[in-house]
DOVEXLUM-553820 format. One record per residue (C-alpha): residue in three letters; x, y, z. Coordinates in steps of 0.02 Angstrom, whole numbers. Layout:
   r     c1     c2     c3
 ALA      X      Y      Z
...
REM end
This chain:
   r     c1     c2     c3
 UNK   2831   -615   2017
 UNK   2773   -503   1871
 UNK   2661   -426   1952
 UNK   2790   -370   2086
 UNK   2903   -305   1954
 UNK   2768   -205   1892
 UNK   2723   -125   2052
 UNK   2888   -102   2160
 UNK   2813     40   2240
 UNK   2726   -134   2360
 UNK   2835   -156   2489
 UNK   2715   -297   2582
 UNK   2605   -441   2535
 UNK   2461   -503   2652
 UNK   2448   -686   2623
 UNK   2274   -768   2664
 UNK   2151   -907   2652
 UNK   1960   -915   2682
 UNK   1909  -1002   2853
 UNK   1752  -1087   2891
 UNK   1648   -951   2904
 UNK   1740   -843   2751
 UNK   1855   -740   2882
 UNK   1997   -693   2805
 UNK   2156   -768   2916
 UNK   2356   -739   2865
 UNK   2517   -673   2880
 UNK   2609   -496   2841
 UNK   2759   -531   2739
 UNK   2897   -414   2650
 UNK   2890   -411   2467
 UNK   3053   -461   2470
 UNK   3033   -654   2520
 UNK   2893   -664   2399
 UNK   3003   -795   2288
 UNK   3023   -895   2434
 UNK   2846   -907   2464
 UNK   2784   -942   2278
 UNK   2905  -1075   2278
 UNK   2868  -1151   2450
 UNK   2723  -1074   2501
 UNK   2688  -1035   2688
 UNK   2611  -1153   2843
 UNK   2478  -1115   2936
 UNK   2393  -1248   3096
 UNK   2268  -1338   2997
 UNK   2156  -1280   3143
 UNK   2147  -1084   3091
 UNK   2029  -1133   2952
 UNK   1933  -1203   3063
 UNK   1914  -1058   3229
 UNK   1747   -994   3278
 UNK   1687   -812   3222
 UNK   1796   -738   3375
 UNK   1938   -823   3309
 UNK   1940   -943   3438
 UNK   1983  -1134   3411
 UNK   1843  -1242   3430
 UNK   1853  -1346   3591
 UNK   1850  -1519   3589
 UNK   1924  -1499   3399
 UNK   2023  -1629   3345
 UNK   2128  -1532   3252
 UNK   2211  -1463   3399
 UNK   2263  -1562   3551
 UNK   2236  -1736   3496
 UNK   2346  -1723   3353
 UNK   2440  -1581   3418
 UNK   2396  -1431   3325
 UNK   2498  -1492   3153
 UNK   2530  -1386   3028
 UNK   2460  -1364   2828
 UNK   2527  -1314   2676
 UNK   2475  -1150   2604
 UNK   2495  -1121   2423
 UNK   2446   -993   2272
 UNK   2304  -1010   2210
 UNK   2297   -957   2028
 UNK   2238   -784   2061
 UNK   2408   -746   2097
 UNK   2442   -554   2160
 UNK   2314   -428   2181
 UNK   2316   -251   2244
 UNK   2246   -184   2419
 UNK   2161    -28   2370
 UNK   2103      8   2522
 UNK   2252     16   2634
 UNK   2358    157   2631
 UNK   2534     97   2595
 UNK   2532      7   2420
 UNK   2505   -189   2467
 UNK   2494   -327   2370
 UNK   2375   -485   2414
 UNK   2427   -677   2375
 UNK   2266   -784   2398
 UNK   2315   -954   2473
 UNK   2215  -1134   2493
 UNK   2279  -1274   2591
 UNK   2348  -1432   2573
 UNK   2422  -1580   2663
 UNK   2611  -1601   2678
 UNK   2624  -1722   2559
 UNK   2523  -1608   2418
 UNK   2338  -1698   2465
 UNK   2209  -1533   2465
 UNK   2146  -1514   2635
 UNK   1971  -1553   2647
 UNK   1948  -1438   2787
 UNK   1968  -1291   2652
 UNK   1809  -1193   2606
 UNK   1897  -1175   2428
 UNK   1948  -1363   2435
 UNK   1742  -1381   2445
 UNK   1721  -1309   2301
 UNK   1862  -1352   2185
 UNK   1792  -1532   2218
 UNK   1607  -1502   2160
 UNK   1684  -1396   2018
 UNK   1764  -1567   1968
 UNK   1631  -1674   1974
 UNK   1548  -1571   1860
 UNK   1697  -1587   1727
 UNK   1689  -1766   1757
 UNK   1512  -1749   1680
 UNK   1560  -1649   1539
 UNK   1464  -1473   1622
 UNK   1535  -1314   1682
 UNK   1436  -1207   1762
 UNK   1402  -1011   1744
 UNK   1413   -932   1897
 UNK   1355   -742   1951
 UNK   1308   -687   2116
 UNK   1216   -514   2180
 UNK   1282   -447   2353
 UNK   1172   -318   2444
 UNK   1272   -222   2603
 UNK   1223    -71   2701
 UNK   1352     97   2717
 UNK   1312    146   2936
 UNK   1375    264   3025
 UNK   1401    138   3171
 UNK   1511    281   3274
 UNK   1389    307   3411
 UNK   1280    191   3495
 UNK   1151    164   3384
 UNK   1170    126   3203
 UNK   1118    261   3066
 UNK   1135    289   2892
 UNK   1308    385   2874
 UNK   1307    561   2796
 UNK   1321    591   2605
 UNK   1503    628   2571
 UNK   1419    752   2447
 UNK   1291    843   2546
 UNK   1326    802   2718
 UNK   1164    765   2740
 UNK   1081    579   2807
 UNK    931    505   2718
 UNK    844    401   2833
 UNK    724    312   2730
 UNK    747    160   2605
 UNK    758    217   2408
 UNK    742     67   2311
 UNK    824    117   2124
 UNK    851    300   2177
 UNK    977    402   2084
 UNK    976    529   2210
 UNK   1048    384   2345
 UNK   1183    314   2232
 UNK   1230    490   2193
 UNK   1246    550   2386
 UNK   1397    412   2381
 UNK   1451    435   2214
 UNK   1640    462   2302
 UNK   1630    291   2381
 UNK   1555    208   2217
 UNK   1668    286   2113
 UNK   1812    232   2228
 UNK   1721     48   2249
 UNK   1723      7   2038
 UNK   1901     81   2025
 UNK   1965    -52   2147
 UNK   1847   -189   2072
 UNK   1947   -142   1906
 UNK   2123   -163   1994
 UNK   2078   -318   2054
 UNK   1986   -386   1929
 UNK   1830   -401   2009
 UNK   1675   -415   1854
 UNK   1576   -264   1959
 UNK   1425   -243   1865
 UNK   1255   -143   1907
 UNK   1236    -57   2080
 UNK   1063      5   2133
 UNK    988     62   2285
 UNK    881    -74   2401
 UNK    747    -51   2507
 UNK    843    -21   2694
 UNK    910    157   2726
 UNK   1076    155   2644
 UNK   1058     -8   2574
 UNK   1150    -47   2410
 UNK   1154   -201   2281
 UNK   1306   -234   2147
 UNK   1292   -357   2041
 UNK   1446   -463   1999
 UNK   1459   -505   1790
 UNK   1445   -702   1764
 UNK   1566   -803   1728
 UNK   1597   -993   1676
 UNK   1713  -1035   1814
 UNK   1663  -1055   1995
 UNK   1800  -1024   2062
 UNK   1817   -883   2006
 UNK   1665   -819   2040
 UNK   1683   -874   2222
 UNK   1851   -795   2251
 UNK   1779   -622   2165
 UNK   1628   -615   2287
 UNK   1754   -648   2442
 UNK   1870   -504   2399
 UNK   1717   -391   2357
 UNK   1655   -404   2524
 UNK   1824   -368   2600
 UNK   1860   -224   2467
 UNK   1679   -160   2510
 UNK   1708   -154   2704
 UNK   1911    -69   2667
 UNK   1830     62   2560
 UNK   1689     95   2690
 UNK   1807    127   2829
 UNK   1926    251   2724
 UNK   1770    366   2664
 UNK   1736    348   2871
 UNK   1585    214   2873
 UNK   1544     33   2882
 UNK   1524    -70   2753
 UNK   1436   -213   2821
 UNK   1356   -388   2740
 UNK   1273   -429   2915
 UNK   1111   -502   2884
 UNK   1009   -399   2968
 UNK   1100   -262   3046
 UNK    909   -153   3071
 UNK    744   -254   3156
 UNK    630   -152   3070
 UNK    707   -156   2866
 UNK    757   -295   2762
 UNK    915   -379   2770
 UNK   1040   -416   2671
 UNK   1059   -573   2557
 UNK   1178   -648   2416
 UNK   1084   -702   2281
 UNK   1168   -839   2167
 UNK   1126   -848   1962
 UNK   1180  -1011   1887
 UNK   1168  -1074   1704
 UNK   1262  -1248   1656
 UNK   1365  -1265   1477
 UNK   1383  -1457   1411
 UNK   1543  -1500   1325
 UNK   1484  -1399   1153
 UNK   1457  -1252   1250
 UNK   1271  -1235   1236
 UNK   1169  -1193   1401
 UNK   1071  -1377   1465
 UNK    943  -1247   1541
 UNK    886  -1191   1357
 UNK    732  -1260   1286
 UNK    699  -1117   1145
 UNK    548  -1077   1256
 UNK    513   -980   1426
 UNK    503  -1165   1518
 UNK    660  -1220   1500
 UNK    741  -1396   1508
 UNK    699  -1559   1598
 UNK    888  -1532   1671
 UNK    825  -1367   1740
 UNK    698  -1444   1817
 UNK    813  -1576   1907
 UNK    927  -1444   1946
 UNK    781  -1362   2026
 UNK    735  -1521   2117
 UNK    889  -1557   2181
 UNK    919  -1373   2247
 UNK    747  -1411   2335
 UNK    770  -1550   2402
 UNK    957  -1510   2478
 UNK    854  -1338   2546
 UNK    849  -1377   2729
 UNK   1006  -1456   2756
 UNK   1103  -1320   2681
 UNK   1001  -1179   2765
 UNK   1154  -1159   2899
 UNK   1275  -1117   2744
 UNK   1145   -991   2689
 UNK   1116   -918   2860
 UNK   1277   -957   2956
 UNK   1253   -850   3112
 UNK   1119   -813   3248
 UNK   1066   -650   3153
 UNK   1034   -740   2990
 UNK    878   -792   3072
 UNK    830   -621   3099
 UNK    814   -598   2903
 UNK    747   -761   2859
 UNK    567   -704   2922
 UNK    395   -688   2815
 UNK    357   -538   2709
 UNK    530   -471   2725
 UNK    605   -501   2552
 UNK    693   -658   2609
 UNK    630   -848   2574
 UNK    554   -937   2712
 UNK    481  -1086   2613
 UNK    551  -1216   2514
 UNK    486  -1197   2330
 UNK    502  -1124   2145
 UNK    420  -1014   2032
 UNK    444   -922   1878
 UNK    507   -746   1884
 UNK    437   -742   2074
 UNK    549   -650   2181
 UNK    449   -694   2334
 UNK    513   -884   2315
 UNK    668   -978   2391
 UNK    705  -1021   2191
 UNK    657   -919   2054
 UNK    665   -927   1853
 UNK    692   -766   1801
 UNK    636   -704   1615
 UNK    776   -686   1491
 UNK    780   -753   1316
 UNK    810   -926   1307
 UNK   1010   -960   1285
 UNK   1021   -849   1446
 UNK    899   -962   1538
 UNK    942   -985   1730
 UNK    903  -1016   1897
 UNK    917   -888   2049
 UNK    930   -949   2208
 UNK    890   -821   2339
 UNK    902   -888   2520
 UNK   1086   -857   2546
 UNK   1114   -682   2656
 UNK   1280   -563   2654
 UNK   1334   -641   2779
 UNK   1398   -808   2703
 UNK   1536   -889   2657
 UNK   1557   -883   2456
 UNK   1658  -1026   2437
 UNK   1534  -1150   2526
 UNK   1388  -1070   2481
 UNK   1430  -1096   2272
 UNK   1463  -1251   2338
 UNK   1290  -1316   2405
 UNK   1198  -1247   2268
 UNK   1309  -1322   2120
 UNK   1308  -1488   2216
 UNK   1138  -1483   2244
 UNK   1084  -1440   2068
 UNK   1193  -1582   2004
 UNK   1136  -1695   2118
 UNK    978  -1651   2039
 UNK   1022  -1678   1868
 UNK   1136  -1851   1893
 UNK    993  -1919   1965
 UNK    842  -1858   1849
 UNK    741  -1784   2002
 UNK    566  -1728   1978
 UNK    522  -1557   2029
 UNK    370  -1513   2103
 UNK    255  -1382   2036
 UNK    309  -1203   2034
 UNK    187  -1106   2118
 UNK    102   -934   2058
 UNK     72   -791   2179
 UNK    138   -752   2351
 UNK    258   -872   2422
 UNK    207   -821   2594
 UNK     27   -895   2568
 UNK     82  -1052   2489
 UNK     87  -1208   2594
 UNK    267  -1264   2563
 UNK    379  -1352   2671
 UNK    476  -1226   2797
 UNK    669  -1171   2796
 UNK    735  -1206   2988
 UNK    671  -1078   3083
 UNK    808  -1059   3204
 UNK    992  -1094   3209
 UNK   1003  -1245   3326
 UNK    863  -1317   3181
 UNK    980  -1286   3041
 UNK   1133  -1361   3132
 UNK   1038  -1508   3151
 UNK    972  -1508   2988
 UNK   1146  -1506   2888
 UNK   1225  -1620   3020
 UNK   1094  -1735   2971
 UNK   1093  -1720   2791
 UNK   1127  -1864   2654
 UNK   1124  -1729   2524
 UNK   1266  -1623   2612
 UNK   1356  -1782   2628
 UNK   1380  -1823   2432
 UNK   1432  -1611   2417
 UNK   1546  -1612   2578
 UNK   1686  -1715   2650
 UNK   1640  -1774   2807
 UNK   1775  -1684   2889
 UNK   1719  -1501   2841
 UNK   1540  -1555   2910
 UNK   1612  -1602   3060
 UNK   1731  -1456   3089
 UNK   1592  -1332   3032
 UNK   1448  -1403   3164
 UNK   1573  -1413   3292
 UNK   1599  -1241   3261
 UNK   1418  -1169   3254
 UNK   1354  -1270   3405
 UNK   1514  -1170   3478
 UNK   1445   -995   3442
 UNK   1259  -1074   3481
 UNK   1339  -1086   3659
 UNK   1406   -910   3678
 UNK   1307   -805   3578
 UNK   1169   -840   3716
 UNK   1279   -739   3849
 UNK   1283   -580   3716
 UNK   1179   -434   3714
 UNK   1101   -352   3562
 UNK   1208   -208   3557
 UNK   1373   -341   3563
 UNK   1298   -458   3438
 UNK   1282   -287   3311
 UNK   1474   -256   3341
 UNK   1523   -448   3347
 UNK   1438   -466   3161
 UNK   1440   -289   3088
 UNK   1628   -292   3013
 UNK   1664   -456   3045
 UNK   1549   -561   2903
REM end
């Protein structure tokens, strides 16, 4: 409530949870009842974290006729208040996860998922360091075919990629500028921003932090702050995977480190090599790869980006400071030693993709796995095992998974196939032009 007292000018609080596929759903409520709902929280169906990417529920789910559509408990989470910056009337945010009735977390929850693999790593005395990179596209997506929007500046469109140009951050210095205020107001660690290689293409780098969480929750309101901001300077901000066939897409690349109880990093050898834990962390995140390809490409157009020679991973291996491979150990001096994983698009869900890739990695360690070989040169013209190539593969692939098994409850793997084999069904009767608009704003 301090934060309310602070800011009376907010008159309304949007409260909201992350669903399945990191949609934002919730309730408007006036500022007035917000003791009421910090004390009690708020219910939503158990079955709303759990609807397809039209917000549909999932038919045939079990969460909604055969136990008739029963209610969960939504409650804080310890972010507490946060501004909207990019809505016009002063609002305040209350991020929510959900629980049971009786106070049991709801295994259903995204943010559930990951509280639970954050756990298991306290119960072996690690914490891990988490950052993550998000790369989006500004488009001017206002007539029928999507461009790069005009410089607020100059008025003028650019149509070519600029990888690290000063001239294209500078064309949307108004919208940048804008973007890091709000990161500041809601305490989002916004870091380095550069230009990528698709026509207005743009990476920020999110500072790293030693609680998942955390991290997770920052990367989930980035993307929404990104796509608020977009619309108000009169663009899209969009995370789709690969909104343009002929440019790369967009991806989310994850930068993990792991502390033991004295603080010191497990990955640190004094050397450029690294640790034997590294290397288990590194076989474990291999060897989890294909199964938890759907929660790095979650939707038919991830496909489109996970392709050769288009920036994105397509096979299953490691190398050092490599950024053609799926995992790669970037140079740094030894305490900051790390591992990058870089299959994950825009277009995913944070909360279960920190997820995989922590469960993975200490599946990894736990049970002393042996990496294979990095490789030196161009991942494309190694012979390594594949990624699924399509999105019926990787559906199968995690369904099937032991790996995804010992990260997930059963019940969120259930609920999330169910889900994707839904919009396997219907995305088949869209055209291209409605699968751009379904995706654009949506992920």
């Amino acid at each position: 409530m301090n934060w309310l007292k602070e800011h009376p000018e907010v008159k309304t609080i949007r409260v909201a949870a992350a669903d399945l596929n990191g949609v934002a759903r919730g309730k408007r409520i006036p500022a007035r009842y917000a003791g009421k709902l910090l004390e009690e929280g708020t219910k939503f169906p158990f079955s709303v974290l759990n609807l397809d990417i039209w917000g549909e529920d999932v038919e045939d789910s079990p969460l909604v006729f055969q136990i008739g559509d029963p209610d969960g408990l939504l409650l804080p989470t310890e972010r507490g208040f946060l501004p909207m910056p990019w809505l016009d009337a002063p609002t305040a945010l209350l991020p929510l996860w959900m629980f049971h009735l009786d106070g049991r977390p709801y295994e259903g929850d995204p943010r559930q998922a990951l509280a639970r693999v954050v756990e298991r790593y306290k119960e072996a005395g690690l914490t891990p360091v988490v950052a993550t990179e998000l790369e989006f596209f500004l488009i001017d997506d206002s007539g029928r075919q999507l461009r790069v929007p005009p410089s607020p500046r100059s008025g003028k469109r650019r149509t070519g990629g600029e990888v690290l140009s000063l001239r294209a951050l500078d064309a949307f210095d108004q919208f940048f500028t804008t973007l890091y205020d709000a990161c500041e107001a809601m305490d989002i660690p916004a870091d380095t921003a550069i230009s990528e290689a698709g026509p207005g293409q743009f990476e920020i780098n999110l500072m790293h932090q030693p609680d998942p969480l955390k991290a997770a929750d920052d990367t989930w309101f980035f993307k929404m702050l990104v796509k608020g901001i977009a619309r108000q300077y009169g663009f899209a901000g969009s995370f789709m995977a690969k909104p343009y066939e002929t440019f790369s897409g967009n991806g989310m690349h994850m930068h993990f480190s792991i502390l033991d109880r004295s603080g010191r990093n497990i990955f640190d050898n004094g050397g450029d090599e690294g640790t034997e834990q590294l290397r288990h962390a590194v076989a474990g995140c291999l060897r989890a790869m294909s199964g938890s390809t759907l929660l790095f490409a979650p939707h038919e157009n991830s496909y489109d980006r996970l392709v050769p020679n288009a920036h994105a991973p397509t096979g299953i291996g490691w190398a050092y400071e490599n950024r053609t491979a799926a995992i790669r150990i970037p140079s740094s001096s030894p305490k900051a030693r790390r591992i990058e994983h870089r299959v994950a698009g825009g277009d995913v869900n944070p909360y279960l993709t920190v997820a995989a890739i922590l469960g993975a990695a200490l599946n990894g360690i736990l049970d002393k796995l042996e990496a294979p070989a990095p490789f030196k040169g161009n991942a494309y013209d190694q012979k390594l095992d594949q990624l699924p190539g399509t999105w019926g593969e990787a559906i199968d692939a995690f369904h099937g998974c032991p790996e995804m098994r010992r990260i997930f409850p059963s019940h969120l793997i259930e609920n999330f196939v169910m889900t994707k084999r839904q919009e396997l069904h219907y995305m088949a009767e869209l055209s291209d032009e409605e699968t751009v608009e379904l995706y654009l704003d949506t992920v």
